[in-house]
N, C-alpha and C positions, 0 to 999 in steps of 0.2 A: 632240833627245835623248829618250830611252825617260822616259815616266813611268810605269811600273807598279807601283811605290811612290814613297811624297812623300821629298823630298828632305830634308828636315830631321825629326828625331825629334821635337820639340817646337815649343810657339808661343806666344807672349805676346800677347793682349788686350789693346791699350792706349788706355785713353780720356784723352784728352789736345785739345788745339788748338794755339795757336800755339808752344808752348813748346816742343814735340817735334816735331810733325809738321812745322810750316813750315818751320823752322831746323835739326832734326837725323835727320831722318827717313834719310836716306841713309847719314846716320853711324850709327848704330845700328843698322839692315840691315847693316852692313858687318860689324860686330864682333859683331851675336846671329848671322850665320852659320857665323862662325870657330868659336865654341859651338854649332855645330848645333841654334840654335833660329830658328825665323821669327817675323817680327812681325808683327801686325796691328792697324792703326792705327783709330780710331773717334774722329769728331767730335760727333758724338749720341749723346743717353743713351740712349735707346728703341732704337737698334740695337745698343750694348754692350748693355746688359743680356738682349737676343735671341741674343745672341753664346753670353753667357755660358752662360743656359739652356739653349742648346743643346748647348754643348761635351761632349761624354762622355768624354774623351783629360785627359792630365795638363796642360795648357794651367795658365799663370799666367794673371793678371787685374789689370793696373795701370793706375792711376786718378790722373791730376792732377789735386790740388783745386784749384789757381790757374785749371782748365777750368770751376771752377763759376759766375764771376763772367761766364762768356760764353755760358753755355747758358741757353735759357728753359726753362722747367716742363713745359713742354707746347707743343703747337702752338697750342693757342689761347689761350695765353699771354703778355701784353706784355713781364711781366719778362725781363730781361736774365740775370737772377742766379735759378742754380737754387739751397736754401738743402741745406748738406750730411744736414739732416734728413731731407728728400725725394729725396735719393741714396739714403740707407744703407735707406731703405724700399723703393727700386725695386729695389736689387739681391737675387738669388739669395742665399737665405740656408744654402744647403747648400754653398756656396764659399766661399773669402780669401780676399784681397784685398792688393795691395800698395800703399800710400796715398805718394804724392810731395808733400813740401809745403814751403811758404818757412819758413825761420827764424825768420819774426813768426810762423807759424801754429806749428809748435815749440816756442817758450816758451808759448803758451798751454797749462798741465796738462790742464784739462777737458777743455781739445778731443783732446790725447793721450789720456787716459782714454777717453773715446765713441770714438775710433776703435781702440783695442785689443778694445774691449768688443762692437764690432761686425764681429766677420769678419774681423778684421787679423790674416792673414799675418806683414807687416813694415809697417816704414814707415821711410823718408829724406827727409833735407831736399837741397833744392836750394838754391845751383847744384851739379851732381852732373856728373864726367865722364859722357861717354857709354861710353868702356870701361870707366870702375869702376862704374857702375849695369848693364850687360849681366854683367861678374863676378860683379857682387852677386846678380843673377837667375840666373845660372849656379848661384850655392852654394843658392838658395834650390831648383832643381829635384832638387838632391843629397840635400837635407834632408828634400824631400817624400816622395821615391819610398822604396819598402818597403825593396828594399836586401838584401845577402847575409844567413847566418845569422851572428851572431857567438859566437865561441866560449868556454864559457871550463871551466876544469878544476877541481873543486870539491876542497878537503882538509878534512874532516870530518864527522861524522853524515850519513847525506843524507838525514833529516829535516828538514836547516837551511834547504834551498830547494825552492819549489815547481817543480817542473820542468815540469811541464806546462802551468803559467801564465808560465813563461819561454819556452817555446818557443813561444807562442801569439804572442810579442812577438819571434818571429827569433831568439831567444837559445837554444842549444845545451848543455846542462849534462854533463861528465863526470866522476863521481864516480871520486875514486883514495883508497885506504884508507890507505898508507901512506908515512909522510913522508918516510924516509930516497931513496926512487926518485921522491919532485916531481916534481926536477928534471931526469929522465930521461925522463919522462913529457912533461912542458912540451917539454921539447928534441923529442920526438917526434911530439906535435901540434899545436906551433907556435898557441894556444892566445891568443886576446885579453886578456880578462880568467883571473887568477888568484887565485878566492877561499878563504880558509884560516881554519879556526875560532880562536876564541882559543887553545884547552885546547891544540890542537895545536903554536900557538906556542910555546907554557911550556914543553912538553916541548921543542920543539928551534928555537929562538931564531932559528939562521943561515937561515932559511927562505929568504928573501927576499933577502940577501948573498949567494945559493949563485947565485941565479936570475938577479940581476941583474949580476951579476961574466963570466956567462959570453960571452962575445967575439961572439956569434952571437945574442944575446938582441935581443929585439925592442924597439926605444926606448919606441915607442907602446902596447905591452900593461903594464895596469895588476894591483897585487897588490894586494889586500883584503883586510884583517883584520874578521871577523866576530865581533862581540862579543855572548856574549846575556847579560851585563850589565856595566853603564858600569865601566870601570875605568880612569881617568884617563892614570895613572903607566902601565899595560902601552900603553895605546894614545900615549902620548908616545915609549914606548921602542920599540916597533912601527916607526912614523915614523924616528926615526932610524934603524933596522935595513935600512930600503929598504921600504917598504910605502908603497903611493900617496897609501891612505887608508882612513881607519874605517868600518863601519856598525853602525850597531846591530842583531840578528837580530829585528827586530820582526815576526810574519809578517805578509804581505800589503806593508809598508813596504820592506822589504829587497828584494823584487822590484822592486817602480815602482823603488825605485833604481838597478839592477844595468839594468834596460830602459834607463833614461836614462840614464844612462854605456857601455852597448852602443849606443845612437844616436846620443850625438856620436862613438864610435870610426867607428862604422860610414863617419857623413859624413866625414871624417879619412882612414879608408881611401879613399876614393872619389875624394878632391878630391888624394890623394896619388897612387892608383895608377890613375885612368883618365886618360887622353887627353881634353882638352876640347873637341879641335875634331870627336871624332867619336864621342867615348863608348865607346870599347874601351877597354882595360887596355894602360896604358903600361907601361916599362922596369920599373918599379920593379913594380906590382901583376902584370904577367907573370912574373917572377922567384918571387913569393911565391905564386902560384897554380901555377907550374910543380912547386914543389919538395912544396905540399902534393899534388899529383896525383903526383906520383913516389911520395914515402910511401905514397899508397893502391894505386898500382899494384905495388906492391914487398908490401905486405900482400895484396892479392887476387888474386896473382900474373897480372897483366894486361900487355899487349902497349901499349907507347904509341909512336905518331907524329910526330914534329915537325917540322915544315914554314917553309923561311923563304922569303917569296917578294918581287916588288920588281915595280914597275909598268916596263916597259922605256922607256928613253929619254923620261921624265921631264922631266928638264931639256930636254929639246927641245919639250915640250908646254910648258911653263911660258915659257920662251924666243918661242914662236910666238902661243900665245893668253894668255899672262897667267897671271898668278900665281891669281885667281880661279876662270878657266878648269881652273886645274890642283887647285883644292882639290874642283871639282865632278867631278873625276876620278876622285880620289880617295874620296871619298863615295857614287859610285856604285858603286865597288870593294865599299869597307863593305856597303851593302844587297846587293850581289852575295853575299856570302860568309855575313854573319849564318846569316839564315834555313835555310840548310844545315849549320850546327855544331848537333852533340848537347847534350845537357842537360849533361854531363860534358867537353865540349871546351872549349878554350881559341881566345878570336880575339885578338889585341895588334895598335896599333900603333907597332912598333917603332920608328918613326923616321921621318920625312919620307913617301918612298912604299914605305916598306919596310913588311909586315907577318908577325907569327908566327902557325901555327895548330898546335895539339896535339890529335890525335887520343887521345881513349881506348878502349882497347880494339881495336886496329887494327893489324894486321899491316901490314909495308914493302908490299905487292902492294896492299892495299887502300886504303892511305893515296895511292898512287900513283894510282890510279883514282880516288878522292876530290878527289884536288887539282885533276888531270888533268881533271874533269868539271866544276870550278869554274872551269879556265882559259878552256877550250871556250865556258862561260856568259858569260865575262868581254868575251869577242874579240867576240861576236855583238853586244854592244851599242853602238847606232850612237848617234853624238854630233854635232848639231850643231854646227861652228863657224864658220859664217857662213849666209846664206840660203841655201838649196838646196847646200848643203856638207856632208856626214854623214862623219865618222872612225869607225874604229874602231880603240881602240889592247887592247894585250898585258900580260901577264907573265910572267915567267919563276920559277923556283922550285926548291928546292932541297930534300931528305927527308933524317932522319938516324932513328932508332928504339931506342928501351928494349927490353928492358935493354943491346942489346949498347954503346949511351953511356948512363951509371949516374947523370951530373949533368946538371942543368939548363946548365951552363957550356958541358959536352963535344957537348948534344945540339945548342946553338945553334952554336959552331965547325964540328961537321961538316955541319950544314945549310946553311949558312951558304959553306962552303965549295962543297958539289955546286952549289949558287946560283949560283955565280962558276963553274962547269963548263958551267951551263944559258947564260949568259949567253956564254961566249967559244963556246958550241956551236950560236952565232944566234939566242938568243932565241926568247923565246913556247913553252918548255916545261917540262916537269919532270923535272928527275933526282932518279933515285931514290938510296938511303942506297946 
């Protein structure tokens, strides 16, 4: 099989002995795959910590303490038992760390304290499934990474937020002056957070009733009442009006907030809208990135593409070499296609071996040549499935084009549809819209 990128996006460092490596090493390759991360196992401390120092890539770093009762100090060392003090001194102190540890070692506070206080990440107790510990590193690479901008629509003075110390933190600030069009506004940029000063509430109360009533409103984006002084009774009546929550307009204070309520949305979107096994934007985040690219392309009156395409005969790959075989298919598909999408496109996976791409800015002629150029890429690459055995499999693919389909619904149906044309028309090409 072609290696001219690595197969997995990510990788975990893990120093551990018998507890992992002996008894479940196989199983948790099997499940950090599925999550498109790899793992790499370490019995020694002197080569983890080599590892780590070396790592330049987003890599985690997990560490069984029950490994310490089996490592010596050093090589010229008789002890058995390296002590957790002359761990947390060996390792890299520009990384976390995610600490595994028993139940006895759990209730001891102290030793909780010293290990938060040094470089921790996270930390769990065992015994831990091996698919809920690979989850759990799953949400931790979601939390790590910097992650979209979040957005959110400001109602009042825009003196109230620092805007250039919000965007410094991914946070996006759009100020709108007046209250009666919010909710026209929200409705039109589809907006994360919604913060709104006091003074503006008093004058008109339904702020939040108007926003949150409306049928198409976003579960997950939160309203903010901005107070720049405590007013008990207004922020109890706030709350019940549909308002998230309070802050106080402290400056410099009301930012870290708004940042750290824009990063767990952020991780929330992520864990909601991408695909785990391969890191693109599932059903649900394609949908929501489709419809914000429609808006902008309908504002800067731009041409968009949309493309649905499907690895051909599938289930006969999966059938022949295995279900594994078929995920490494797939994955090569991904690194196929990535590194060719614009800063402005969209990659989804739709569904099994099904995937969407949205061109922006792209005429039917040129999207058609885009895709066409992707397929060409795709065919070429030859796949070991057995010793001196190389395949090479297809896809087929389907175009539909904005504005002359105006929804995100209508541009997936008729793509969707030429898809089912490319496919009863033999396979391994593209029809255009």
């Amino acid at each position: 099989m072609s290696t001219e990128a690595p197969l997995y996006r990510h990788q975990v460092l893990f120093l551990s002995q018998s507890f992992f490596i002996k008894d479940n090493r196989a199983e948790l390759l099997l499940h950090a795959h599925k999550y498109d991360f790899d793992i790499r196992f370490f019995s020694e401390v002197a080569e983890f910590t080599a590892a780590v120092a070396a790592d330049r890539g987003a890599s985690l770093f997990v560490i069984d303490l029950d490994a310490l009762h089996n490592m010596q100090a050093d090589l010229h060392d008789s002890r058995k038992t390296l002590m957790l003090g002359e761990l947390l001194e060996r390792l890299p102190r520009e990384h976390a760390y995610v600490y595994l540890q028993s139940g006895r070692q759990g209730s001891r506070f102290l030793l909780q304290q010293r290990l938060v206080d040094s470089n921790c990440l996270a930390y769990a107790e065992k015994p831990i499934a091996n698919d809920v510990l690979v989850d759990k590193l799953f949400n931790l690479f979601v939390r790590t990474k910097r992650g979209d901008l979040v957005s959110v629509v400001h109602l009042g003075p825009p003196g109230d937020l620092d805007t250039a110390a919000l965007l410094a933190q991914q946070v996006e600030v759009v100020h709108h002056p007046d209250p009666t069009t919010l909710h026209l506004r929200v409705k039109e940029l589809q907006p994360d957070l919604v913060v709104i000063a006091d003074d503006e509430y008093r004058r008109l109360d339904a702020l939040a009733r108007v926003m949150k009533k409306n049928i198409e409103a976003d579960p997950v984006r939160e309203i903010v009442l901005l107070q720049r002084r405590p007013d008990e009774a207004l922020a109890r009546r706030a709350l019940g009006d549909g308002f998230d929550t309070v802050l106080q307009a402290t400056a410099g204070l009301v930012e870290a907030q708004l940042a750290n309520r824009a990063a767990r949305i952020r991780v929330s979107k992520d864990l909601i809208g991408k695909d785990r096994a391969t890191g693109l934007l599932n059903k649900v985040g394609l949908q929501r990135k489709t419809q914000d690219l429609i808006r902008q392309a309908t504002l800067e009156d731009k041409p968009l593409a949309f493309g649905v395409i499907d690895i051909d005969k599938f289930k006969t790959i999966n059938d022949t070499w295995g279900h594994h075989f078929g995920d490494i298919v797939i994955k090569r598909l991904c690194l196929c296609l990535a590194p060719q999408m614009g800063e402005r496109d969209l990659l989804a996976r739709f569904g099994g071996e099904e995937f969407v791409l949205v061109f922006w800015d792209c005429t039917p002629d040129e999207a058609w040549r885009r895709l066409d150029a992707l397929r060409q890429a795709f065919g070429a690459i030859e796949f070991q499935v057995a010793r001196g055995d190389l395949r090479r499999f297809s896809f087929s693919g389907g175009l539909a084009a904005f504005p002359e389909h105006r929804s995100e619904n209508a541009l997936f149906l008729r793509a969707d549809a030429m898809l089912y044309t490319a496919k009863e028309s033999g396979r391994n090409r593209i029809c255009p819209t």
